[in-house]
VEXTOR-167789 format. One record per residue: residue in one letter; z negated, y, x of N, C-alpha, C in turn. Coordinates in steps of 0.02 Angstrom, whole numbers, plus 50000, padded with zeros to 5 digits. Layout:
BEGIN
AZYXZYXZYX
...
//
This chain:
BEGIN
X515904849651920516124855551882515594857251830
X515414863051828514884866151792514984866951697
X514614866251676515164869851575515374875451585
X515334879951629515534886451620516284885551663
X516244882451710516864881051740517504876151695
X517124872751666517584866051615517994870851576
X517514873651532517474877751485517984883851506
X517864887651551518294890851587519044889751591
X519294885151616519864882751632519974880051565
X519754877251526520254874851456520494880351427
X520094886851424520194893551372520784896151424
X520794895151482521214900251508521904894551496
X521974889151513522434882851497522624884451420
X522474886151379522764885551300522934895451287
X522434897951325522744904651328523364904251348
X523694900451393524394903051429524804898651386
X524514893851357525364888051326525154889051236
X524644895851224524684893251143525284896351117
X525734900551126526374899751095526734894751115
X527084891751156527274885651167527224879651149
X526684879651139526014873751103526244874951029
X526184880751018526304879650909527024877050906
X527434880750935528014877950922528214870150922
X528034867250998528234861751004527564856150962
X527214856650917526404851850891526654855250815
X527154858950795527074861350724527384855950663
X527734851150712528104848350648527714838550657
X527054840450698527114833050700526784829250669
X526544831850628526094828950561526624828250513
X527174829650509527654826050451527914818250473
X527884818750537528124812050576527684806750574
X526814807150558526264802850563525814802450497
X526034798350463526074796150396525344791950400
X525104786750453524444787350458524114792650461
X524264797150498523604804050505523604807850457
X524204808850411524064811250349523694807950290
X523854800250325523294795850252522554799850273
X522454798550324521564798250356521314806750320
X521824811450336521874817550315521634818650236
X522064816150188521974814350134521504812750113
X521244806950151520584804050121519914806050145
X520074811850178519524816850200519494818950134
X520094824650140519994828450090519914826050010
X520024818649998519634816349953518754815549947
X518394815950007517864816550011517444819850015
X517684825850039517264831150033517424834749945
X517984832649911517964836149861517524829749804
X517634823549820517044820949791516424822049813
X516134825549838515534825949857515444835849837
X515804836949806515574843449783515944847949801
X516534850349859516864854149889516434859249945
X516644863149946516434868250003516734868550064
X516424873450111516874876650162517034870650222
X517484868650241517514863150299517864866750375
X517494865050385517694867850481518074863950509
X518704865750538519144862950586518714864450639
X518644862350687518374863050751518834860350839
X519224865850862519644862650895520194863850862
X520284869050833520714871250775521544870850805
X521574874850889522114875750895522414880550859
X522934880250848523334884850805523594885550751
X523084880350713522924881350658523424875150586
X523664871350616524094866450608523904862350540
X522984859450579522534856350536522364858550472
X522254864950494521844868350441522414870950391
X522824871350414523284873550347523584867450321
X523514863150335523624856750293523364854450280
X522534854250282521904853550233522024858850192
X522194865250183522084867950149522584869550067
X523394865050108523844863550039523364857050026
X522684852550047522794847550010522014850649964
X521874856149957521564858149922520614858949941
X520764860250019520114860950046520074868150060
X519614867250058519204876950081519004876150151
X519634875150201519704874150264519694881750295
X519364883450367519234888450411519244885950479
X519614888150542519734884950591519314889650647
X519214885050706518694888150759518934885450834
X519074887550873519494888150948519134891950991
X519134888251051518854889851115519224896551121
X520064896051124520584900051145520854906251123
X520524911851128520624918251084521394916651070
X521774916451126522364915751121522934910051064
X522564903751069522854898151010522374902050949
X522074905850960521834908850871522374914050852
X522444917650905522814924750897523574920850869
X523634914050875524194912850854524214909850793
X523734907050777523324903550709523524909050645
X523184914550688523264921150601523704922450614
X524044921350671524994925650654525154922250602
X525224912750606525624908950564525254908050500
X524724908050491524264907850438523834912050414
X524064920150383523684924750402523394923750324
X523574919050293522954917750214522354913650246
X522254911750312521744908150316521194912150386
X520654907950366520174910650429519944907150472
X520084912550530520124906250593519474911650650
X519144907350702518804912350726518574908950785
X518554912150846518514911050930517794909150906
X517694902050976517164901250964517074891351001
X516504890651026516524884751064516034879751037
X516184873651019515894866951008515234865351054
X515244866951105514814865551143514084870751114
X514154876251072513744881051065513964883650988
X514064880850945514514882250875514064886950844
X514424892750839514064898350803514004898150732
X513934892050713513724890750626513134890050592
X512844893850545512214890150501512314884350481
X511584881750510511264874850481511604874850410
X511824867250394512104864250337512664869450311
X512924873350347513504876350314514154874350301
X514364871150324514944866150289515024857950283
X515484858750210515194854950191515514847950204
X516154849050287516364840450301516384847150370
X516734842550423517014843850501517474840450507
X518044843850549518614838350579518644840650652
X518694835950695518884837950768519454834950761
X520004834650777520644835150784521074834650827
X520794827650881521074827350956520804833451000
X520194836450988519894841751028519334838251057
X519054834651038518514830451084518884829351167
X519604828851151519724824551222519634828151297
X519324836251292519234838751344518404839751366
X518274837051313517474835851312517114832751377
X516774834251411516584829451472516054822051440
X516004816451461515534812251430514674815151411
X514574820751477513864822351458513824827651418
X514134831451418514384834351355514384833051265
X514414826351258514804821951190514234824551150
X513494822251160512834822351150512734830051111
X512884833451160512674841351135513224843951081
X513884842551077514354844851032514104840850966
X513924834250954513834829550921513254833250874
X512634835950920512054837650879512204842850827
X512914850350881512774853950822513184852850790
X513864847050771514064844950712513574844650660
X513194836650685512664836650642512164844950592
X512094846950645511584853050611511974855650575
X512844857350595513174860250518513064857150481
X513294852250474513564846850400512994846250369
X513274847850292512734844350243512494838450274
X512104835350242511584830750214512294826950192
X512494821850201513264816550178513644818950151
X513924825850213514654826750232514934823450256
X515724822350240516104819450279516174822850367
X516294818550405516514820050468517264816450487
X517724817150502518314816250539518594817550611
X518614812350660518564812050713519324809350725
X519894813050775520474811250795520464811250889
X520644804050919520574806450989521184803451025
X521174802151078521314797251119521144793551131
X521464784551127521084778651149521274776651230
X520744773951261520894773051338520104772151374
X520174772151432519474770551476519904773751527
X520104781951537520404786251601520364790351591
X520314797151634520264802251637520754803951674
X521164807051644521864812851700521924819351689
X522054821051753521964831251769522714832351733
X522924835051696523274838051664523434845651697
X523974845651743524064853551770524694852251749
X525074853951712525654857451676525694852051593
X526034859451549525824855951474526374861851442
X526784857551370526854862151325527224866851364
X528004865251386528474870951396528444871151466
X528074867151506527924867151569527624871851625
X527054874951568526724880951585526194877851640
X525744879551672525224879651708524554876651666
X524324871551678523634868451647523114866851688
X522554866951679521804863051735521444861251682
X521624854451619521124851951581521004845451602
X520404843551597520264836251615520334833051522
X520954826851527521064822851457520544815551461
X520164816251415519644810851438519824806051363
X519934800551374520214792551326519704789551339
X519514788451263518934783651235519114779151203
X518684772551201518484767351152518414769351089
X518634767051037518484769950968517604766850942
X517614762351008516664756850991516384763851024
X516574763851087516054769351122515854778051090
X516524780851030516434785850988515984784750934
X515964779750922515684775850867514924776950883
X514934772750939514114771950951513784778550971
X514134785251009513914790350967513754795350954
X514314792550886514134795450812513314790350786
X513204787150786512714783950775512094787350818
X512124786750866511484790150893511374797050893
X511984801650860511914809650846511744807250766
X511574803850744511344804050660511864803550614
X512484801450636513234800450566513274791950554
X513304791650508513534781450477514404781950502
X514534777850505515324778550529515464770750482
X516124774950415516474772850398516884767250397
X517324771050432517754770250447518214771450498
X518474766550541518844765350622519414764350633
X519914765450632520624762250658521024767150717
X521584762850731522164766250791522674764350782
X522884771050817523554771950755524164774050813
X524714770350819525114774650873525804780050841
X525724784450853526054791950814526204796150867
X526894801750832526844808450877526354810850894
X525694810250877525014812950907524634809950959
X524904803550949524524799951024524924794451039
X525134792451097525254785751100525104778851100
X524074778551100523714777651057523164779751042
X523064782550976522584786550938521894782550899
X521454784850903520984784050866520674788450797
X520534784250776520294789750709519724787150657
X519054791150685518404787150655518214793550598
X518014790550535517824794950472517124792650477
X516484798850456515854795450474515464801150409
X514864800850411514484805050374513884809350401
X513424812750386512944814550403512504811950361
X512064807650420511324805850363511004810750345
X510654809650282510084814350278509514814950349
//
């Protein structure tokens, strides 16, 4: 399968279930009291390190970003899925959200000043990881925080129905939290901090906090 084809089928997959999708993913960050610590202590870091604009990436519908943004971040969200955006500014129309793909991130060099992917890596193909990784890097300051949420596993499953039992063609790809790790290391981030966590968000989750070297 080609990126244009991958790529293809996820936008049209979140186009058809992003109402479905907000509804049933809206309340599950009150339930995961780990992912709100990790959350937290993002947003403790980028505001020790000076504040500025932080990119959700993998935004979805906007879930993340408005709960970085009661914890006092200058959060802006970014989605493959015109459609999970179009639903983003319905529910969050104080915030800014904008179509747009990881694989090719339409951001200036060093313009914000942390990243969160947000369980959006997991449709990522492995040869893929490399190229999303770099233009993290090229956003982020010089030791921004980075925040990484995935799936833990060594499998890949075709996902054709999701969310209300609509129609899906995403490939869900489960990683090692060593193998995310190692890299973040070879795209240029120090990594933190590692743990897994089992929550309404994953059954088991990973969650690596890292930086951008100079």
């Amino acid at each position: 399968m080609t990126v244009d084809d991958w790529l293809t089928a996820t936008r049209t997959s979140y186009d058809t279930v992003a109402v479905s999708y907000a509804h049933l993913v809206r309340d599950l960050l009150a339930e995961a009291p780990y992912e709100r610590a990790a959350l937290a202590s993002f947003a403790e870091l980028v505001q020790g390190a000076g504040g500025g604009p932080v990119a959700d990436v993998g935004c979805g519908t906007g879930r993340i970003t408005a709960h970085l943004h009661t914890l006092g971040v200058d959060a802006f969200g970014v989605d493959l899925s015109p459609g999970m955006i179009a639903v983003a500014r319905r529910d969050h129309p104080e915030l800014r959200f904008e179509v747009g793909s990881m694989t090719d991130l339409q951001l200036a060099d060093g313009s914000v000043a942390g990243l969160v992917a947000w369980y959006s890596l997991i449709h990522i193909p492995d040869d893929q990881i490399d190229v999303v990784l770099a233009h993290f890097r090229r956003v982020v300051r010089p030791g921004g925080p980075l925040l990484l949420g995935f799936h833990v596993g060594d499998e890949t499953t075709l996902k054709t129905e999701g969310y209300g039992g609509h129609p899906m063609n995403v490939h869900v790809h489960r990683r090692q939290p060593a193998q995310v790790a190692a890299w973040l290391r070879q795209s240029g981030f120090t990594v933190d901090s590692q743990t897994t966590v089992v929550s309404p968000e994953s059954r088991l989750g990973g969650i690596l906090v890292g930086r951008r070297e100079p």
